[in-house]
C-alpha positions in Angstrom: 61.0 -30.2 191.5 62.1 -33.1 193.4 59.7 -34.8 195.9 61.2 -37.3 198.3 59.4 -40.5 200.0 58.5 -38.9 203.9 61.4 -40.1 205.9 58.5 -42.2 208.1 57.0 -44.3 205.1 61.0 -44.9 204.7 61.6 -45.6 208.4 58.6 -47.8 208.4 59.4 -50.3 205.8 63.0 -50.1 206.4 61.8 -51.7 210.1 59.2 -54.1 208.1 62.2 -55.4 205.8 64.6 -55.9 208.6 61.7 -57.8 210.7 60.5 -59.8 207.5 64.5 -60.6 206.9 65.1 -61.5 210.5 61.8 -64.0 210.3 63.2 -65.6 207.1 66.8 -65.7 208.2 65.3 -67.9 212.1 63.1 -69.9 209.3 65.7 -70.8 207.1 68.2 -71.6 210.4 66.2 -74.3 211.5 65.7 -75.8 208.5 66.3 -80.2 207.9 69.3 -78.6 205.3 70.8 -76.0 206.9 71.0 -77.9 210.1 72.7 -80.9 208.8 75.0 -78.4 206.8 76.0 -77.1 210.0 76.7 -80.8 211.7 78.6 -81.7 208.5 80.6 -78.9 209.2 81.7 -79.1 212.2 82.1 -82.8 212.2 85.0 -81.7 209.3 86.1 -78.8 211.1 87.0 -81.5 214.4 88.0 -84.4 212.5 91.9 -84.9 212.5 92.4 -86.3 209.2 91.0 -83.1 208.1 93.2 -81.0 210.2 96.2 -82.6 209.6 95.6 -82.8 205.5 94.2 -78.5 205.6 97.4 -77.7 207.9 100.3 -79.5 204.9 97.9 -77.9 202.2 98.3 -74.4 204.0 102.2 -75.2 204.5 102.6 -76.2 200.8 100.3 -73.3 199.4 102.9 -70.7 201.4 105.4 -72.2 199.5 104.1 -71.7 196.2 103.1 -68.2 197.2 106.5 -67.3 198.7 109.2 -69.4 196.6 110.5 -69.9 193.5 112.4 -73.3 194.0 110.8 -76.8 193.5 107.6 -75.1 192.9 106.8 -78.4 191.1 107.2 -80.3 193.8 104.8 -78.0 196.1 102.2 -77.8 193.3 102.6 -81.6 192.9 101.8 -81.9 196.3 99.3 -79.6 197.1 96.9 -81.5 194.3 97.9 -85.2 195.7 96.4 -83.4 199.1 93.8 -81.8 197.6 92.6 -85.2 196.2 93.0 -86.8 199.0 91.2 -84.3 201.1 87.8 -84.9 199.2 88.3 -88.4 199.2 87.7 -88.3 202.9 83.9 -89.0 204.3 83.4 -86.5 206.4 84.3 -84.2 203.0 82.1 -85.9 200.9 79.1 -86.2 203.6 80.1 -82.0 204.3 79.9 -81.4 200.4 76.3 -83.5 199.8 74.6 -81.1 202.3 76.6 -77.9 201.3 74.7 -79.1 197.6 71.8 -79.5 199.6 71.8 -75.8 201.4 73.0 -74.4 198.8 69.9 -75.3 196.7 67.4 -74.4 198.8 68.6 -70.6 199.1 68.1 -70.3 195.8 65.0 -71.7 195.8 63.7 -69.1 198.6 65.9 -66.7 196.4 64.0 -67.7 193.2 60.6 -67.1 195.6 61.8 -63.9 196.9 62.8 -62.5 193.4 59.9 -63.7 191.7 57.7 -61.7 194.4 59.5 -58.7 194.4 60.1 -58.8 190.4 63.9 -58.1 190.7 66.5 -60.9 191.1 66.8 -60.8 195.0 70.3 -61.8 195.9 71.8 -60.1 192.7 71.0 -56.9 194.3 70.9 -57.8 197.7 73.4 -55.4 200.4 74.4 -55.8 203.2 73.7 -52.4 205.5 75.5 -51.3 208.2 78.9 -51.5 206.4 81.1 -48.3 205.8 82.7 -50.3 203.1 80.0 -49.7 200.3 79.3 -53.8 200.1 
């Protein structure tokens, strides 16, 4: 015999989740880290040193992905950028509070997983998605 949960209990803590999950996720938002992770950003998204460095990688990674000549040249290339890229101070300033964000959600992960006695973002799905993820 095969007895299901009622579909209400379900529908009930299906809405308590998504509330608790949309409290965290406003909590979490307008946290010291998150915030300055999201200045950082930006401030590397507008900067023109950035720009210009991101647009030769791009140009030098099509390269490599679509020829076969002077590929050493490209590859050459593409890692004096990519060096030179996270020399700049708006990278390193970007990556320190990436770091920073970074370990604080898996602090509130560790919290979460420890209180619901599985390893929370491990099994964590996104819903609403037809393509099983």
């Amino acid at each position: 015999m095969n007895i299901q949960t009622p579909i209400i209990a379900n529908t009930e803590l299906n809405t308590r989740a998504d509330q608790a999950a949309r409290e965290l996720g406003e909590l979490l938002l307008h946290t010291p880290e998150y915030q300055a992770f999201l200045k950082a950003l930006n401030a590397a998204n507008i900067n023109p040193a950035v720009q210009k460095i991101s647009a030769e990688m791009r140009s030098h990674q099509d390269a490599l992905r679509w020829s076969l000549k002077n590929t050493g040249e490209h590859e050459a290339e593409l890692a004096r950028l990519e060096t030179e890229f996270e020399t700049l101070t708006v990278i390193q300033d970007y990556r320190l509070t990436e770091e920073a964000v970074c370990r604080m959600f898996a602090e509130v992960d560790l919290i979460i997983s420890q209180a619901a006695g599985v390893p929370f973002a491990a099994n964590a799905k996104r819903s609403g998605c037809g393509c099983g993820g």
